[in-house]
Every structure is written in C-alpha cells, then in structure tokens.
C-alpha positions, 0 to 999 in steps of 0.5 A: 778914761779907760781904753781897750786894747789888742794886740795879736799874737805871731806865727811865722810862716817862713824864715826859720832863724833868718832875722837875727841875721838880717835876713828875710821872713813872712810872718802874719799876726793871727786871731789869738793875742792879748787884751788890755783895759788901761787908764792913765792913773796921774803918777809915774807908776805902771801897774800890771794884773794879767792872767796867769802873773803875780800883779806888779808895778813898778816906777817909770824913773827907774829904768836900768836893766835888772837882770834879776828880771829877765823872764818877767812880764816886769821887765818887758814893761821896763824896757819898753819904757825905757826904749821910748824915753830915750826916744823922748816918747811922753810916758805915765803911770797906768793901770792895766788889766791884760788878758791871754787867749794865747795858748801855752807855750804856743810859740805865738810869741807871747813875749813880743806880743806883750812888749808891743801891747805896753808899746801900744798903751803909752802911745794911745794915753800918753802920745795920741795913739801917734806912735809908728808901729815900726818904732813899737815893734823895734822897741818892744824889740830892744826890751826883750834883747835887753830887759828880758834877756831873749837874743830875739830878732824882730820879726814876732815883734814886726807882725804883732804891732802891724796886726797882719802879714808882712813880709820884711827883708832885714838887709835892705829894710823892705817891709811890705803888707801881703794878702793871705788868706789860707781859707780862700785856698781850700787850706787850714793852717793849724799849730800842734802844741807837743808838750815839750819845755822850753826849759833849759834851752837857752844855751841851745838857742843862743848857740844857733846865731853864734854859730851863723855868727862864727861863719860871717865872721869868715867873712869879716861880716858881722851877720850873714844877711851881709854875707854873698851866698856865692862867696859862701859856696865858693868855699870848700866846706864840710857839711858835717860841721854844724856852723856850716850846715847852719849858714846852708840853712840861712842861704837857703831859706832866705832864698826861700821866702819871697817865693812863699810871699809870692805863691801866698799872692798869688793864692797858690796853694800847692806851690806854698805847700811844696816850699812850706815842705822844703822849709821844714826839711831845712830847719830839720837837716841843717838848722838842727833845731828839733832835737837838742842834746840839753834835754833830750826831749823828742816830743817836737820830732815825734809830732813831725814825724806823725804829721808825716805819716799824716799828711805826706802827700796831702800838706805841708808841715814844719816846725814853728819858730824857735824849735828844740821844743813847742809846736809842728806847724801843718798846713793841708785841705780844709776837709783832713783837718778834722782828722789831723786834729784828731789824730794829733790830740790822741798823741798829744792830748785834748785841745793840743791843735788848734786852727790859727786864723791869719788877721 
C-alpha cells in the first residue's frame, strides 16, 4: 500500500553556529518541505525519483561510506540506512516518489529535510511508524556527517522531524516545543534568497567550528558549549584574532537564545525584534560569516545592507543559517512587508523573497 508522507523544511530563528558546539538554538519547521509517496516493494532495493535528480536505487546490504557520493541525495539514503541498521531498526526495499516545494538554495535545510524523510519512510513501512523522532533526526544527523560530508550539527535535522519549533540545549539535552506564532504579533517573517553560490565553500564553513574548536581546546575542552563563558573572558584576549572573535560570538548568542524563546512565548514582538537585531550584528562582526575570501561574492552582505535601509527602525534582519552566500532573513509588521518584498525583488529578482509560515 503506498503512503504519503511530509516532512517540512528548517529555518533557524536563533542560534547562528551554536549546535556544532553543543550549545543552544530555536529553529522551527515551517510550511515548505518535501513530499514522498512510498511503497515497500519486497526486495532490499531502495529506489528514488524526486525532483530536480537523476532516479536511483541502491541495496540496502551495502551500507559503507562512499565518499565518491558525498552530495548526493544517495548518500543521504545510505546513511540513514546505515544508522538505523546498527540500531537493529527493521528496514526494506522502497519505492519513492519525492517532491520539493522548498526553494533553491533557500537554506531551508533541504539536506536534513531529506534525510529525515527517508528516516520517516523506514519507520512508517517497516517499524509501525514507531520510530522517535529524536532517533530520526540524529540519524538523519550521522548520515550527512558521515555519507554526505556536511560537518552539520543537529538542529535542521531536530526541527524537521518534529515539524515545529523547538528550542533545544545541546549541553544538558533539554528540548522543549514552543508556540510561535509571528502573525498573532502583528509580524511576517520572510527569507530573501541573494542569489549567491554555495560553491566552493566548504573550506570556509569547516573552518568556523575548527576555529571554535581551536579555543575549547585552550581549555582542554572539546566544544565550547563545555567551555565556562567567565573563564573565557577571563583571558586577555585580542578581539582581532578570528578564533577569538568567534567563541565572542558563541558566548554571546547562546546567551541570547533562550530570550528569544522566552519573548516568542510571550508573544512579545519588540523584544524578538530588538535580540533578533543583536543576533544578526554578531554573526556580522564576530561570527564573520557574510563575506569570504573564497569567493569574493558580496551578494549576502548587499541584501543585509538594503534590508537595513529598509527596515532599521521598523524590523529585524539576520542572515539565515550557514552564511558566506544564500538568504537575509526579516522580520517586521505585516502591513511593510508587501514593500520589502518589493524592493528586494527589484535587487534581487522575481519571486527572490517569499513569507515562510512557521508549522
């Protein structure tokens, strides 16, 4: 019998680089994500034909990293497989259809999104849709740290197999489902999608946990989430060092993100707004995550800085997930955004931002 599935896609609200460090973020699922109609099909074959790929298949008896996929949708399916097995998770062969309504190069986390909803097809045909959701998302986790070669934390993969906001702490475990709703405050949320690559990024995105890495380690600590914020300032530090401006970064927005939980509570809008604001300076100035040296390409920082001149004093603005290249994230009264969106199409093309609706 075939069944269809959802998985949403991941915006991150706050958090910006915490959770490869064991630390704290807020991220939501939202109303675009992926689609799959599947069938068991009585063989150890997984098959794939989804949107924008070339179809696959491969043997769920093979299940060793190759890294001539990493990047590939394949290899999502292999470690995910491969995660479950040695859990002794029951898995079989499949037939699936998948389809995208996430845009490209959204920073949605299509990755994690699609590695959950493989996460979902085994347990709802194989496992009486009995699998946690945590167990999905940490498997889904392991296949793009490993099959996929994404040095990725956990949280795109924790909200998209929840399916809605949650705020976590990495350190102590603590996950906790929150209410947000944007629209109840008078707000739209929307992502502006610049138009740079991703391209040729790898080095400068790996290099951000390793330099985080490289001052834990002063610490004779492996992450900084284990790291105690007044030892770190304690030090005599010089703020034009790049690792350092870095953990500046860490400190600071992990400290950030359970007020951002606590004001999305509470419905209070300005408050978000104003830490939403302070998060978007950090990745800016410390994090250094808008502009990179590999390629040169401005596009993320021309979009923050018209979002600036478009919303200083009316919104908030940040850039979502990774950075170096992708999307400005804004946040501001429901009655500008029809010319935000405007103004930011003329920059950056039709259809470039689009409303995203929390789930």
């Amino acid at each position: 019998m075939k069944k269809s599935l959802f998985t949403p896609g991941c915006t991150e609200l706050a958090g910006n680089h915490t959770d490869h460090q064991h630390g704290r973020i807020l991220a939501s699922g939202v109303d675009l994500g992926l689609h799959a109609v599947c069938e068991a099909n009585d063989s150890k074959i997984f098959r794939v034909r989804s949107d924008g790929f070339e179809p696959f298949e491969l043997r769920l008896d093979h299940l060793t990293v190759r890294p001539a996929e990493f990047g590939t949708p394949k290899a999502l399916v292999r470690g995910v497989a491969a995660a479950f097995a040695e859990l002794g998770i029951t898995l079989g062969g499949v037939n699936a259809e998948i389809r995208s309504t996430l845009p490209a190069g959204s920073g949605l986390s299509s990755s994690a999104a699609f590695a959950v909803l493989i996460g979902k097809i085994f347990s709802e045909l194989f496992n009486n849709s009995g699998i946690d959701a945590l167990v999905i998302a940490r498997a889904a986790q392991s296949a793009e740290n490993q099959f996929f070669g994404k040095p990725c934390g956990l949280m795109g993969q924790l909200a998209c197999s929840l399916g809605h906001t949650v705020y976590a702490d990495f350190k102590t475990n603590e996950i906790e489902s929150v209410k947000a709703d944007f629209a109840t405050m008078g707000l739209t949320l929307c992502l502006s999608n610049t138009g740079g690559s991703h391209a040729g990024l790898d080095s400068s995105y790996a290099r951000i946990p390793a330099d985080m890495v490289y001052i834990a380690n002063l610490f004779d600590k492996g992450v900084l989430g284990d790291v105690d914020p007044k030892d770190f300032y304690k030090k005599g530090w010089d703020p034009a060092n790049r690792p350092v401006r870095r953990a500046m970064h860490f400190f600071g927005e992990n400290e950030r993100v359970p007020k951002m939980r606590d004001a999305l509570k509470a419905g209070d809008g300005e408050a978000y707004m104003r830490l939403m604001n302070e998060s978007g300076r950090s990745s800016e100035n410390l994090l250094n995550n808008i502009v990179t040296s590999a390629t040169g390409d401005t596009k993320l920082l021309q979009g923050l800085e018209k979002s600036e001149r478009l919303l200083h004093g009316k919104g908030a603005w940040r850039v979502h997930g990774g950075g170096f290249a992708g999307c400005v994230q804004a946040l501001m009264p429901t009655d500008f955004f029809p010319t935000y969106q405007e103004e930011m199409d003329k920059e950056f093309g039709r259809g470039s931002c689009r409303e995203i609706r929390l789930v």
